[in-house]
C-alpha positions in Angstrom: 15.9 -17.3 -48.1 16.7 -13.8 -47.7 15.2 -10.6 -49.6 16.7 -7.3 -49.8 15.3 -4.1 -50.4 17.8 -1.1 -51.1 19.8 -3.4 -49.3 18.1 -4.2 -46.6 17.4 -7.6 -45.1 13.4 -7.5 -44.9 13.3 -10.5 -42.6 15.7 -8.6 -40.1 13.3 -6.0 -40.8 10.3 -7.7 -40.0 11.6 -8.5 -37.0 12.9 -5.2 -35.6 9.1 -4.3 -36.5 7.9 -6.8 -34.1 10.5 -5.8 -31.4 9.9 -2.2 -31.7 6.3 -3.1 -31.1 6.5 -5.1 -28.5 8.8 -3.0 -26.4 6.1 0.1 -27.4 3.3 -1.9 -25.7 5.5 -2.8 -22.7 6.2 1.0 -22.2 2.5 2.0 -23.4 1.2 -0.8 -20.3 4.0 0.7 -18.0 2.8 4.1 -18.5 -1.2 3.6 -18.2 -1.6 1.5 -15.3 -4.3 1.4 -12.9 -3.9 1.5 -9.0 -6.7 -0.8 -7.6 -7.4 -0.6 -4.0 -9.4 -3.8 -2.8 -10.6 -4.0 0.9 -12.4 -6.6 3.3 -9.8 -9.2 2.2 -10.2 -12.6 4.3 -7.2 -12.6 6.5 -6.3 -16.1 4.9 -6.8 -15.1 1.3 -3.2 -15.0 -0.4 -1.9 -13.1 -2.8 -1.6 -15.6 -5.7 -5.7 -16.1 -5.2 -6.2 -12.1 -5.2 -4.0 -12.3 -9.2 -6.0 -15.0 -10.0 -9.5 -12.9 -9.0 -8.2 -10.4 -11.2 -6.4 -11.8 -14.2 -10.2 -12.4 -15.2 -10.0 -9.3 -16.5 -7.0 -9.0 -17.8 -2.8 -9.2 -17.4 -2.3 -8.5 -13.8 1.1 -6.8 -13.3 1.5 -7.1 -9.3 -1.1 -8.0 -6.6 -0.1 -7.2 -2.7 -1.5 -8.2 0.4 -0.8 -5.5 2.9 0.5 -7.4 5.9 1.5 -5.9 9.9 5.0 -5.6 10.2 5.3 -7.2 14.0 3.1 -10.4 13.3 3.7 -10.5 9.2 -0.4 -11.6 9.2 -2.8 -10.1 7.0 -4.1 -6.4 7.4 -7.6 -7.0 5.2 -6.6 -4.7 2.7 -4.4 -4.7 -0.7 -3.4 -3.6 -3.9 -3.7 -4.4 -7.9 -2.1 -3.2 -10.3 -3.4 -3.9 -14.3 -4.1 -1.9 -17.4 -6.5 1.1 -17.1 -8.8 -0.3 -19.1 -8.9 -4.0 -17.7 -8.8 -2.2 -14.4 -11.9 -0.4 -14.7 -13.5 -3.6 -15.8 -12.2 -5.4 -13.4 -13.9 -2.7 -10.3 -16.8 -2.4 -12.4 -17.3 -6.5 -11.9 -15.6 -7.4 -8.6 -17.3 -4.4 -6.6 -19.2 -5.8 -3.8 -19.0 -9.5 -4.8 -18.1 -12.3 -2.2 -14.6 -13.7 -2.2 -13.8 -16.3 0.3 -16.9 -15.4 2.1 -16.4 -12.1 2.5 -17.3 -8.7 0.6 -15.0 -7.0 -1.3 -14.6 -3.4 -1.8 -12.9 -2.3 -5.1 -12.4 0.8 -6.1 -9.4 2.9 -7.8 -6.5 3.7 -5.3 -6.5 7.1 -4.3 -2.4 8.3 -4.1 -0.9 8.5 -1.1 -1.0 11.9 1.2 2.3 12.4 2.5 1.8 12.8 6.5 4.7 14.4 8.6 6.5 11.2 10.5 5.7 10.8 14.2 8.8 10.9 16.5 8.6 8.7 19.9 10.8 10.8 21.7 10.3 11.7 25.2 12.2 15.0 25.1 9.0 17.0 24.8 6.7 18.5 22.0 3.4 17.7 22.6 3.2 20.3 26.4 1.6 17.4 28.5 3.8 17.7 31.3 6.0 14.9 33.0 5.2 12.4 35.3 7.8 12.8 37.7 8.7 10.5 40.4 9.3 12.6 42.9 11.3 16.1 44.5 11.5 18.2 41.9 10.7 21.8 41.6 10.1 22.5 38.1 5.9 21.6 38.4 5.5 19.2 35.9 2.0 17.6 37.4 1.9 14.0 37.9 4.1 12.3 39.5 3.5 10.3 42.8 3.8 13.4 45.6 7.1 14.7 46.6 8.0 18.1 48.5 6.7 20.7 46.4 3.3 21.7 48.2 1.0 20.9 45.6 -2.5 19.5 46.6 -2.9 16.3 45.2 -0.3 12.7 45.1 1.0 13.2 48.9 3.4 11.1 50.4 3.5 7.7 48.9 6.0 6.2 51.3 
């Protein structure tokens, strides 16, 4: 049965009603969302146990162990992310409470500081001086002797 209204289907109404209010509490959890640091992690805990922990409290939108990148294993540490409200709930609860057997520590991530990248270059920078192998004449330091007259190294060979 369909019922009109100025000429408007109200059951196609109805139901742009409940999509429009939907979607506005998918963008409404989108925009308030709570960064949750947790730390002291058991190395073996996985990430589907951390959501678990936390869905407690509420929908959990993503949890993330924070593994090394060389060995893939576990760094202890990791993040949550949920609802500001459920969120705050959640720290309130899980703040200093044992997790396979080990302390967590919960607490609202802090954003990140951006940190100038580190280069690995060995073309200078950081005014140490060389370590030279030998004869040369520029007095780097180190270096294992040669023939410029410094005190120190000597003759290896």
């Amino acid at each position: 049965m369909h019922l009109f209204i100025f000429g408007i289907n109200i059951c196609s109404l109805r139901y742009v009603v409940f999509l429009l209010y939907t979607k506005s509490l998918l963008i409404f959890n989108f925009l308030f969302k709570m960064n949750i640091f947790v730390s002291n992690i058991n190395y073996a805990t996985k990430e589907y146990e951390l959501q678990d922990l936390f869905s407690e409290f509420g929908d959990v939108s993503s949890a993330k162990i924070i593994t090394d990148k060389e060995t893939g294993r576990s760094r202890g540490f990791g993040f949550i992310e949920m609802s500001d409200e459920e969120g705050q709930e959640a720290i309130e609860a899980l703040n200093q409470k044992e997790f396979n057997g080990k302390v967590l520590n919960v607490s609202e991530a802090k954003p990140r500081e951006e940190k100038p990248r580190r280069t690995f270059s060995n073309n200078g920078g950081n005014n140490r001086g060389g370590g030279s192998y030998g004869n040369n004449n520029r007095g780097n330091g180190g270096g294992y002797g040669g023939s410029n007259n410094r005190s120190g190294g000597g003759n290896r060979w």
